[in-house]
C-alpha positions as CSV (number, residue, x, y, z in Angstrom):
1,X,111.8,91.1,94.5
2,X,109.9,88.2,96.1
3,X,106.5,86.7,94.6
4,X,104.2,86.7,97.1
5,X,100.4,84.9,96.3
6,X,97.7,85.0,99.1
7,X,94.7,84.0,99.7
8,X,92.0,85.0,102.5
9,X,89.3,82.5,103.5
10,X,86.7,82.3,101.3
11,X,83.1,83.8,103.1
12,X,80.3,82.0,102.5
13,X,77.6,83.8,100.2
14,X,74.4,84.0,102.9
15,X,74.5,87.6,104.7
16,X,76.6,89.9,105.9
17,X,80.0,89.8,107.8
18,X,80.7,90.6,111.2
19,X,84.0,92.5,112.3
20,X,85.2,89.0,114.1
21,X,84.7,87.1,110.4
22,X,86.9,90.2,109.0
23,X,89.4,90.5,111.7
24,X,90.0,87.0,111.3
25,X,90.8,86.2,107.8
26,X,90.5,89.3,105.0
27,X,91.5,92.2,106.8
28,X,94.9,90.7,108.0
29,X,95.4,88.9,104.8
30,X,95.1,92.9,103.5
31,X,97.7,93.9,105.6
32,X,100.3,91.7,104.7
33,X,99.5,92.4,100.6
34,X,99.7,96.4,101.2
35,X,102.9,95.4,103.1
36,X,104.6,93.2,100.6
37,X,103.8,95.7,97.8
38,X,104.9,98.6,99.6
39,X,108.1,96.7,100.1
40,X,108.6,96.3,96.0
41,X,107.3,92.3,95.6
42,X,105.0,90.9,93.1
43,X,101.7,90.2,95.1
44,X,98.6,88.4,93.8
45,X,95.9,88.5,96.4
46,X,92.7,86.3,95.7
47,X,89.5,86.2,97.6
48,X,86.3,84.7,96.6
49,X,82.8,84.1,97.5
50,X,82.1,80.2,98.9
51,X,78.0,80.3,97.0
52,X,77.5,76.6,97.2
53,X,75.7,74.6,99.5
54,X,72.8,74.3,102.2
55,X,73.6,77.8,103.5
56,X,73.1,79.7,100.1
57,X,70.5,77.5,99.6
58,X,68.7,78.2,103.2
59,X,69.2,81.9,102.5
60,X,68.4,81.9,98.9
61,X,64.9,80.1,99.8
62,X,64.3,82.4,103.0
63,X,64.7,85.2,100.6
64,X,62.4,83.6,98.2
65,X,64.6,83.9,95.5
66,X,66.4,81.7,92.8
67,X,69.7,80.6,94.4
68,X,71.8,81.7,91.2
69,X,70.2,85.5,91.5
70,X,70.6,85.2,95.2
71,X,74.0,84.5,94.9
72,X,74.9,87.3,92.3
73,X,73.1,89.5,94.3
74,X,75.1,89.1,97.7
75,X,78.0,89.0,95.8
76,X,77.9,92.4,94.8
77,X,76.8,93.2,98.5
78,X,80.2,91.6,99.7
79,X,82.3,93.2,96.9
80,X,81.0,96.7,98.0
81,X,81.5,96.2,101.8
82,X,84.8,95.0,100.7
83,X,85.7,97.9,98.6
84,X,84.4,100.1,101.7
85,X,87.2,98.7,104.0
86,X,89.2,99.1,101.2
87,X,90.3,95.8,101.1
88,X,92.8,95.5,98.1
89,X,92.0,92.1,96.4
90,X,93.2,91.8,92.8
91,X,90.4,89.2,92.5
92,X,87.2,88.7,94.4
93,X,85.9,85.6,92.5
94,X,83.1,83.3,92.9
95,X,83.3,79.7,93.6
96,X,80.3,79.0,90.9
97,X,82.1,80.4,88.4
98,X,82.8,78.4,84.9
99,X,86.5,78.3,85.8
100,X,85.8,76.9,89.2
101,X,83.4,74.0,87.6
102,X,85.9,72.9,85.5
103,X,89.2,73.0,88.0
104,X,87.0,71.3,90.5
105,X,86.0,68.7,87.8
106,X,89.4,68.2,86.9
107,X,90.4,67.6,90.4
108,X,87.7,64.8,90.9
109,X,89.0,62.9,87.8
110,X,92.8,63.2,88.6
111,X,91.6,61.6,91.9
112,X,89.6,59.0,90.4
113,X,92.7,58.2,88.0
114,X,95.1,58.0,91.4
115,X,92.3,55.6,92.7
116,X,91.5,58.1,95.5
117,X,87.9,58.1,95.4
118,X,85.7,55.1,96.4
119,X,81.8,55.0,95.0
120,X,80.3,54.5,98.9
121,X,76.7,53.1,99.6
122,X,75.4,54.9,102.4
123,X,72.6,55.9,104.3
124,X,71.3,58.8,104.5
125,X,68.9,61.3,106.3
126,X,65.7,61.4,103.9
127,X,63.0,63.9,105.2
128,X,59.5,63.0,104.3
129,X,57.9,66.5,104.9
130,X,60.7,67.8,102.5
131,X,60.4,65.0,100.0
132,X,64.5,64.6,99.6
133,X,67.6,63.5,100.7
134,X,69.2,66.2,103.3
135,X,72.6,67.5,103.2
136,X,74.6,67.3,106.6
137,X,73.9,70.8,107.3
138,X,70.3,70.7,106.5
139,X,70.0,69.2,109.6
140,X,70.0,70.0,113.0
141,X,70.2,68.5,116.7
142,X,71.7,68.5,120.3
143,X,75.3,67.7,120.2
144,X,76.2,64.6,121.5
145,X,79.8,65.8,122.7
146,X,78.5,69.6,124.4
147,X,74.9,69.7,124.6
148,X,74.8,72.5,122.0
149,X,71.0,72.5,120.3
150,X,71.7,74.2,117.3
151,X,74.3,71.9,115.7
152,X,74.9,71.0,112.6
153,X,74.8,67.4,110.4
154,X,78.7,68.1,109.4
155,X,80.4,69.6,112.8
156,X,79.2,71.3,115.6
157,X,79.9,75.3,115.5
158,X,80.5,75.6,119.8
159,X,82.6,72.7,120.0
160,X,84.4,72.2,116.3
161,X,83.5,68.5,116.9
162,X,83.0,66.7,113.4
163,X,79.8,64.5,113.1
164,X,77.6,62.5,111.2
165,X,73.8,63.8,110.8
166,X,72.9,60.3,112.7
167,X,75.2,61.2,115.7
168,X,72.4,64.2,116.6
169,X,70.1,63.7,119.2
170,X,67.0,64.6,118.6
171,X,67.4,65.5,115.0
172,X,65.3,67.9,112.3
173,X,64.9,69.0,108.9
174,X,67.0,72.3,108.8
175,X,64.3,73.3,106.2
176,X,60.9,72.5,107.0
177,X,61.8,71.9,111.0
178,X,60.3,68.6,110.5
179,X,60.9,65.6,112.5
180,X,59.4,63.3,110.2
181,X,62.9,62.3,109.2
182,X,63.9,58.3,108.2
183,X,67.4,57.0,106.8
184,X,67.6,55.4,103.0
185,X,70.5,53.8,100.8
186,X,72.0,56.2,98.5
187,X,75.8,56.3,96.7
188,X,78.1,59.0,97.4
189,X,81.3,59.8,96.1
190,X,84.7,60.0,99.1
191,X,88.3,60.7,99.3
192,X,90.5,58.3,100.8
193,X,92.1,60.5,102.6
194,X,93.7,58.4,104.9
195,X,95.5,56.6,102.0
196,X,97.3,60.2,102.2
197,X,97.9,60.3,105.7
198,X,101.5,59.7,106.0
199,X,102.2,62.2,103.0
200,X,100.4,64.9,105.0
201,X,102.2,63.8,108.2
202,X,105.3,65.0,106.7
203,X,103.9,67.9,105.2
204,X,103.0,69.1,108.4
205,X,106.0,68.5,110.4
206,X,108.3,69.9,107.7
207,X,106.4,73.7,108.6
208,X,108.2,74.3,111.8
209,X,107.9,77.8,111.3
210,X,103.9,77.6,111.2
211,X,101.7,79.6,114.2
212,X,101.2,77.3,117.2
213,X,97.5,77.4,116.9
214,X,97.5,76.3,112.9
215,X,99.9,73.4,113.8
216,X,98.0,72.3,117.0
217,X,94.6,72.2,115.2
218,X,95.9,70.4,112.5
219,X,97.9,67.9,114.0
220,X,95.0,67.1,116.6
221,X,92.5,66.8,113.9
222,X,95.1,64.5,112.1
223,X,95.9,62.1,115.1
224,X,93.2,62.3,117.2
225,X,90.9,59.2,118.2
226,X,90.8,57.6,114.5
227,X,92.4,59.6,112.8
228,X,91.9,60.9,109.8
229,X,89.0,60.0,107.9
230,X,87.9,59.3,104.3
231,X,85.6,62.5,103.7
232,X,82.2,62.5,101.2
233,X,82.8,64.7,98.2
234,X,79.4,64.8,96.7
235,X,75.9,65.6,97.7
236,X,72.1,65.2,96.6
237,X,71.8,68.8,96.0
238,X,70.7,70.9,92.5
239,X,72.8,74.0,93.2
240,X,76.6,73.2,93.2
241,X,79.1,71.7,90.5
242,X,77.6,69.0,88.6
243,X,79.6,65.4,89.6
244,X,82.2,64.8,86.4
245,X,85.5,63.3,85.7
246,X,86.8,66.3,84.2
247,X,84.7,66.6,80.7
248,X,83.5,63.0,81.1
249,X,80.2,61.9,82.9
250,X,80.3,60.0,86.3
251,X,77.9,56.8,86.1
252,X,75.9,57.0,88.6
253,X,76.0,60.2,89.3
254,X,74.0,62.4,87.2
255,X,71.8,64.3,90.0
256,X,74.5,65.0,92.1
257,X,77.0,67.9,93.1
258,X,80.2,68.4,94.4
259,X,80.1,69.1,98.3
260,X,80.8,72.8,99.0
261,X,84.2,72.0,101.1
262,X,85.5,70.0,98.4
263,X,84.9,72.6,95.3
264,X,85.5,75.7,97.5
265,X,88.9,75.5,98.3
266,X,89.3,74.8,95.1
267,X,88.2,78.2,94.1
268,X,91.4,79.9,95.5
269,X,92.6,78.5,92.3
270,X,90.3,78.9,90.0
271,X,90.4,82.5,91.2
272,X,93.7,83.3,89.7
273,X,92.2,81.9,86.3
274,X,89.3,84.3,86.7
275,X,91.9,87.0,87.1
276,X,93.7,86.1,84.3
277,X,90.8,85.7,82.2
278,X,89.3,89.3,83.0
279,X,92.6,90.7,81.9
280,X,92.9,88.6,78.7
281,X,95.7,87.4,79.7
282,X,97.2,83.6,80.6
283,X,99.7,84.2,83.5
284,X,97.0,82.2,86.5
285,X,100.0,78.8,86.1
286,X,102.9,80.6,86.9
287,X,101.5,81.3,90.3
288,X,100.0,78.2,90.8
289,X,101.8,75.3,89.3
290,X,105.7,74.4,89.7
291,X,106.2,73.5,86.6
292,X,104.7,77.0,85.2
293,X,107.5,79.0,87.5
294,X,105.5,78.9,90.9
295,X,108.1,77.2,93.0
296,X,109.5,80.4,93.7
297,X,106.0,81.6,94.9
298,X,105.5,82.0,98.9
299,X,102.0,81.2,99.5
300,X,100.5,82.4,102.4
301,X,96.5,82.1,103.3
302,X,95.2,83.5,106.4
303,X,91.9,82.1,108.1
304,X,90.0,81.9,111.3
305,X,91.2,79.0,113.7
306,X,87.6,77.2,112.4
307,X,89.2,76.7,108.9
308,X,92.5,74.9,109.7
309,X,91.3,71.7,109.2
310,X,89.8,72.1,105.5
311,X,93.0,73.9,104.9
312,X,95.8,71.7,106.4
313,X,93.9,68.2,105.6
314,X,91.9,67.8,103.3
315,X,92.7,70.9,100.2
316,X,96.4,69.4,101.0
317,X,95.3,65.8,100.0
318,X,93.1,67.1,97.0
319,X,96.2,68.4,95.8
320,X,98.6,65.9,96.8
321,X,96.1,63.1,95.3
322,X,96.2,64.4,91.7
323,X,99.4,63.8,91.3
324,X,100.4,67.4,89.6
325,X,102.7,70.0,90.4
326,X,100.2,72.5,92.0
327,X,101.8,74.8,94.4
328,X,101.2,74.0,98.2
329,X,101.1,76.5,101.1
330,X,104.4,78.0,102.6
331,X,102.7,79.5,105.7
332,X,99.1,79.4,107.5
333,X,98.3,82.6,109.8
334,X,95.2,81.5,111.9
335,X,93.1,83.4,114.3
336,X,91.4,82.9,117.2
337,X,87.9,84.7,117.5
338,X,86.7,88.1,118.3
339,X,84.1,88.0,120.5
340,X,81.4,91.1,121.3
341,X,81.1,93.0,124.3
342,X,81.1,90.4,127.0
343,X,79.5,87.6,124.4
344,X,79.2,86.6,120.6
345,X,77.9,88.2,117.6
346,X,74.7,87.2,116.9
347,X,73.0,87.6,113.1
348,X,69.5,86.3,114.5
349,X,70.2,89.0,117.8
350,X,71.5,91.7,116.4
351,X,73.9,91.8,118.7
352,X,77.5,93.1,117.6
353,X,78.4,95.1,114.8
354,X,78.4,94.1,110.8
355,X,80.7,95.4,108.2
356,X,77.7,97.2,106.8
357,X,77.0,99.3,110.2
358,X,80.9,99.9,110.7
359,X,81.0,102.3,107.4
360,X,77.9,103.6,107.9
361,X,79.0,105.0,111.7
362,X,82.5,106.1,111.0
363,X,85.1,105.5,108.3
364,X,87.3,102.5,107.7
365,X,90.5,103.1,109.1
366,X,89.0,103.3,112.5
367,X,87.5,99.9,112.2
368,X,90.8,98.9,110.8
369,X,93.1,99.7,113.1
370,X,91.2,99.1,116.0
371,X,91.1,95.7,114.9
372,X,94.5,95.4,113.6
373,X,95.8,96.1,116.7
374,X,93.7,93.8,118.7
375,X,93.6,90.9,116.4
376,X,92.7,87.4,118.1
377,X,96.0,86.0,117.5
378,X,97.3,84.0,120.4
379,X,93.9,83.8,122.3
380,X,90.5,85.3,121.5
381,X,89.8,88.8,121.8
382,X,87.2,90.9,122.7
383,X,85.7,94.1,121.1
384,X,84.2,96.9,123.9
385,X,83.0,99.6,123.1
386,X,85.0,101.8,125.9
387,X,88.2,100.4,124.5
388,X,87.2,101.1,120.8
389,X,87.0,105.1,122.1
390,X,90.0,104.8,123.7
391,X,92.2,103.2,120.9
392,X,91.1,105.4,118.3
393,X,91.1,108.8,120.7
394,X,94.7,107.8,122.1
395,X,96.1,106.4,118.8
396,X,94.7,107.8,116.1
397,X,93.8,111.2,117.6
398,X,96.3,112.1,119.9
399,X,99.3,110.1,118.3
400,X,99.3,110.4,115.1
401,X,96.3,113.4,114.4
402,X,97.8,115.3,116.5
403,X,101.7,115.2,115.5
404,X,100.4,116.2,111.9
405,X,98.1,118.9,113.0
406,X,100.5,120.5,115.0
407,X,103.6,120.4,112.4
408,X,101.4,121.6,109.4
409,X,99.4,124.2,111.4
410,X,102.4,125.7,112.6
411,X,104.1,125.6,109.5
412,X,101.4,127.4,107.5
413,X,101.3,130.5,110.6
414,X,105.3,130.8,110.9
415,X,106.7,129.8,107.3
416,X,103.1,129.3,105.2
417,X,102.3,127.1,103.2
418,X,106.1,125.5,102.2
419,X,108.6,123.3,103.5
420,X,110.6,126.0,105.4
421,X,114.4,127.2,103.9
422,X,117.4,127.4,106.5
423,X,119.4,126.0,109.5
424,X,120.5,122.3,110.0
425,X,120.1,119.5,111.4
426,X,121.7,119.2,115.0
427,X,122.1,116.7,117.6
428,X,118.6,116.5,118.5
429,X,117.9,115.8,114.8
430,X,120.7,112.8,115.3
431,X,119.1,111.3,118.1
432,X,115.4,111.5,116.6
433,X,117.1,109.8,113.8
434,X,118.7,106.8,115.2
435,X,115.6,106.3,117.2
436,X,113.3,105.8,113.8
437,X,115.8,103.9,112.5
438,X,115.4,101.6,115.1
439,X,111.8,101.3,115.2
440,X,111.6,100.4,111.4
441,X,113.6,97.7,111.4
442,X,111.4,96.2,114.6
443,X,108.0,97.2,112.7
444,X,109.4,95.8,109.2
445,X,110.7,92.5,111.8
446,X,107.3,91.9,113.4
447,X,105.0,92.7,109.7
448,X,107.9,90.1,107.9
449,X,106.4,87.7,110.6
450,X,103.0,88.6,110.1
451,X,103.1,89.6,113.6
452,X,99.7,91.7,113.6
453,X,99.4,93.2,116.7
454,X,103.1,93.5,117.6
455,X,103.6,95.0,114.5
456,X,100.6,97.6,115.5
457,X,102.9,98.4,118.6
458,X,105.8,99.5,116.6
459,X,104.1,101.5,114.4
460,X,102.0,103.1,116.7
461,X,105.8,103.8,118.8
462,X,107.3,105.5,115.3
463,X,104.2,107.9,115.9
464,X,105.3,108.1,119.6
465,X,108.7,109.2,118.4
466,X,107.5,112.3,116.2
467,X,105.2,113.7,119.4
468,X,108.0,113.5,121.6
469,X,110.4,114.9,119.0
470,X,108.0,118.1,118.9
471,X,107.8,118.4,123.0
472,X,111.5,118.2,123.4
473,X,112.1,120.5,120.3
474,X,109.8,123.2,120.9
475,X,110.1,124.9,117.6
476,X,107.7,127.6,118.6
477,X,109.6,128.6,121.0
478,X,112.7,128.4,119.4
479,X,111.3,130.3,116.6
480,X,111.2,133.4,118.7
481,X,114.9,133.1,119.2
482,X,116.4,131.3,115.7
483,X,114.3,130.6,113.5
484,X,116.3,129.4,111.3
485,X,116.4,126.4,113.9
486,X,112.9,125.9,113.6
487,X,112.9,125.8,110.1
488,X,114.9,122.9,110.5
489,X,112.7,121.1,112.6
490,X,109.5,122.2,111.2
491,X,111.8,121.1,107.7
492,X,112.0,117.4,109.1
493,X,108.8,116.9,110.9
494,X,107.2,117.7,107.5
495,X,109.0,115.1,105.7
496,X,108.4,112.7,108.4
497,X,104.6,113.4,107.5
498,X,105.4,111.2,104.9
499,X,107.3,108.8,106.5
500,X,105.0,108.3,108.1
501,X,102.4,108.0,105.7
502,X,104.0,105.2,103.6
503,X,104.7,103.4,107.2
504,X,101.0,103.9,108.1
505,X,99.6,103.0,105.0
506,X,99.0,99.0,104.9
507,X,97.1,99.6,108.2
508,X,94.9,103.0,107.8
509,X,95.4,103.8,103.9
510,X,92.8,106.5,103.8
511,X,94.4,108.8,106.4
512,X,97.9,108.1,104.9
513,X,96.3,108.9,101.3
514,X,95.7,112.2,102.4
515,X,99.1,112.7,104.4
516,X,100.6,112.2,100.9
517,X,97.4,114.4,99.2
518,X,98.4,117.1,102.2
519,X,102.5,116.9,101.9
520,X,101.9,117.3,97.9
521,X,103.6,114.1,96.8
522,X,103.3,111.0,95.0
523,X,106.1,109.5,96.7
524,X,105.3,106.3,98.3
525,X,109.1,105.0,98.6
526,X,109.5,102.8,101.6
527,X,112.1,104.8,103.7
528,X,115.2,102.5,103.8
529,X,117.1,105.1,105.1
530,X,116.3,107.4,107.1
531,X,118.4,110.1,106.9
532,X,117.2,110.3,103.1
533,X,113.8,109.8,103.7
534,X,113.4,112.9,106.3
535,X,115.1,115.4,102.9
536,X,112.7,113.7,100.2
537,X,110.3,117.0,100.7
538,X,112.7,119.8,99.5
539,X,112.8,123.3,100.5
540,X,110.3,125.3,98.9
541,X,108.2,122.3,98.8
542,X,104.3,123.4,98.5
543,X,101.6,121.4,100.5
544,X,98.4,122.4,102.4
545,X,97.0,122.1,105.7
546,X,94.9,118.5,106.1
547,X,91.4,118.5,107.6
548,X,91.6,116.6,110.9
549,X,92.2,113.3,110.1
550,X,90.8,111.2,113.4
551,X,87.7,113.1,114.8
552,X,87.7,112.0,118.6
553,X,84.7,109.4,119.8
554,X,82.4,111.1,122.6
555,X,81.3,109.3,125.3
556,X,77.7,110.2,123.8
557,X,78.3,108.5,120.6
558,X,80.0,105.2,122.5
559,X,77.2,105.4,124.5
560,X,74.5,105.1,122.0
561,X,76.2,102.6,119.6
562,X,76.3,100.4,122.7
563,X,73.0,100.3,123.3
564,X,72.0,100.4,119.4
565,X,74.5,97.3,119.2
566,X,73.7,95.4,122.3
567,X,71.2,93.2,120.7
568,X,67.4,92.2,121.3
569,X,67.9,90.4,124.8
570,X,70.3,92.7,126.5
């Protein structure tokens, strides 16, 4: 039994998620926990809320609400929606909790100890209409590298480009729109990061077994033009983590907070503290520290392809710098983005679908494996409606609805409501056998390699198997003529119910709750062998007939969430 810890990319507190932001971080990083567990390992899977910051702060104010209550409030909002797509975190923390002040605070002073942080005079954007210092992402401009007019003080969301608020063109106050905008003297806090360069370097080459796109991004970002850079750690903000050396005060420093990228990475490990804390327990180290039994931990954090560089750079040098035996990551699956019918999501548009509109149109799993099975892994993706229908009629409905339908319905008219008594197993039986067999070990192969979509292919082909099995079978026509040969068929399709619910269940875990609920088990073992698994369900077994499990999408209903979704300008 392997430990396996994980961590999805923290989302940021203000608003509501789009299927591209879960597709490309959370719903994978599910995936691969269901999996591992399934397979017998010791998982810990850790998610958080990033609640500091100019965008809680933007959306706290646009709100008119205290940022604190804000924050607790859209919490809760992202915990349900979470729940709802039922993804299985053993901790969704909160980056302004007390354990995350502390860890971050600890971090700064180990740094400062290690010489790793330089007290920088700088100047810095001061708004006149707004009466204070503004943040990098309080203000906005024209990119000077793509033209974009909605970029950021910190990096430019269409290009990635990292820049300084004086790099914009025509610049103003993210708050107040103002242009009134001069530059004054004050001291910030940064991490020599390039002190660390060499040290990462290494770090990076020695993951040869890393995606293509998370060592690309971080190896350009480390190389490129300069290099990499020495990165500001604090910020004239009120909401955030107060600027400490651990439990001692920072001179100097008093009105100041941590910046949000520094403290909220931070957070995946505070997170585990959190979880230990809630269960009254002290176990967070051992998953965490390699000197408290975590160098046996693989540690695997899955992010969009935006990400990498706060995740390969600079968390890496944080925790390089202090000189402690916290655990680094063993593997980094990034993703490319999902775009929306032929363009982007759009908050301000209302263009695209949120995780909140998903549940309330059909249930999880739909969204889930759609998504799955088309995740942006090795270039982006797109989500169409017309190919949403399909995958979900074809797949779900026809695949794997069907196979279940037709072996249980059957079953209950021939036999009733009981695995069926009589016959054997014959060379059809062998065949169907060896085939499964087969496909497991290349859907266990492609899910070991976090292999999303490929691994959506050969679980989708097991389904394929069954279907086929049942055409070339026929056991209601042989029933006419032996039916002690159907029973036998009927006998295995209904244990392979199961299989395939166990199989299915890291991916759609509603629909295989109630395959188990409908085959009257509690067994969740992870079919090894085949042979076994397919006689698990005994004769005489009792189960019922399941209500249909994938309703089929009409072209009516596709055609009026497209035009509910399509957004104000379309």
């Amino acid at each position: 039994m392997a430990r396996i810890l994980i961590t999805s990319a923290i989302p940021y507190i203000n608003g509501i998620k789009h299927l591209g932001n879960l597709v490309g971080s959370q719903l994978p990083a599910d995936l691969h926990a269901r999996y591992m567990r399934a397979r017998g390992h010791e998982v810990l899977f850790l998610c958080a809320t990033d609640e500091h910051g100019t965008p809680a702060e933007l959306a706290a104010a646009k709100a008119g609400k205290p940022v604190a209550d804000y924050c607790a409030e859209m919490w809760a909002v992202q915990k349900d929606l979470s729940d709802g797509f039922r993804l299985s975190f053993d901790q969704f923390g909160r980056s302004s909790s007390p354990q995350n002040h502390a860890l971050t605070q600890h971090f700064a002073g180990r740094l400062a100890e290690a010489g790793l942080i330089d007290e920088v005079s700088e100047r810095q954007v001061y708004s006149n209409a707004d009466g204070r210092f503004l943040p990098d992402r309080y203000i906005e401009g024209t990119c000077p590298n793509c033209g974009y007019d909605k970029a950021r003080g910190d990096q430019c969301e269409n290009c990635t480009k990292q820049l300084d608020p004086t790099d914009l063109i025509e610049p103003r106050s993210a708050v107040s729109g103002s242009t009134d905008l001069e530059v004054r003297e004050t001291k910030h806090l940064y991490l020599k990061q390039r002190s660390l360069r060499g040290e990462l370097s290494d770090w990076i080459d020695s993951k040869t077994d890393w995606p293509v796109l998370t060592t690309s991004i971080a190896k350009k970002w480390l190389n490129d033009g300069d290099g990499l850079q020495d990165r500001g750690i604090t910020r004239d903000l009120d909401w955030g983590i107060p600027v400490r050396k651990g439990s001692e005060p920072w001179p100097g420093m008093e009105d100041k907070v941590f910046y949000v990228w520094f403290d909220a990475p931070i957070e995946y490990i505070a997170c585990a503290k959190e979880w230990s804390d809630a269960r009254g327990a002290d176990d967070w180290e051992r998953w965490w520290r390699t000197d408290k039994g975590a160098d046996d931990v693989r540690y695997v954090q899955f992010m969009g392809k935006d990400n990498v560089p706060f995740h390969t750079l600079s968390f890496p040098a944080t925790i390089i710098g202090s000189g402690e035996p916290w655990k680094l990551v063993d593997y980094i699956k990034s993703f490319n983005y999902l775009n929306y019918d032929g363009g982007q999501f759009s908050t301000s548009q209302g263009r695209g679908i949120f995780m909140d509109q998903a549940l309330e149109i059909l249930p999880a799993d739909y969204w889930r494996w759609w998504l799955l099975s088309h995740a942006p892994e090795n270039s982006d993706s797109e989500f169409t409606w017309e190919n949403f229908q399909a995958s979900v009629n074809k797949d779900l409905a026809d695949v794997l609805g069907n196979f279940v339908s037709r072996v249980t319905k059957f079953c209950r008219s021939k036999f009733g409501e009981e695995v069926p008594a009589g016959g054997a197993w014959g060379a059809e039986e062998a065949a169907l056998i060896k085939k499964l067999q087969a496909g497991l070990a290349a859907y266990e192969a492609q899910m070991e390699a976090i292999e999303v979509r490929k691994a959506a292919n050969e679980l989708r082909a097991l389904w394929v198997l069954g279907n086929e099995y049942l055409q070339t079978a026929a056991p209601w026509s042989v029933f006419k003529e032996d039916p002690e040969r159907a029973a036998a068929q009927i006998r295995l399709a209904l244990n392979l119910i199961r299989v395939y619910a166990v199989l299915s269940a890291p991916f759609i875990p509603d629909a295989a709750a109630k395959m188990l609920s409908a085959m009257n088990t509690l067994d969740t073992e992870w079919p090894d062998d085949m042979t076994a698994a397919l006689s698990s369900l005994p004769e005489g077994h009792g189960f019922t007939v399941p209500d249909v499990l994938f309703a089929k999408i009409s072209d009516e209903d596709r055609e009026g969430w497209q035009a509910k979704f399509a957004g104000q300008n379309s």
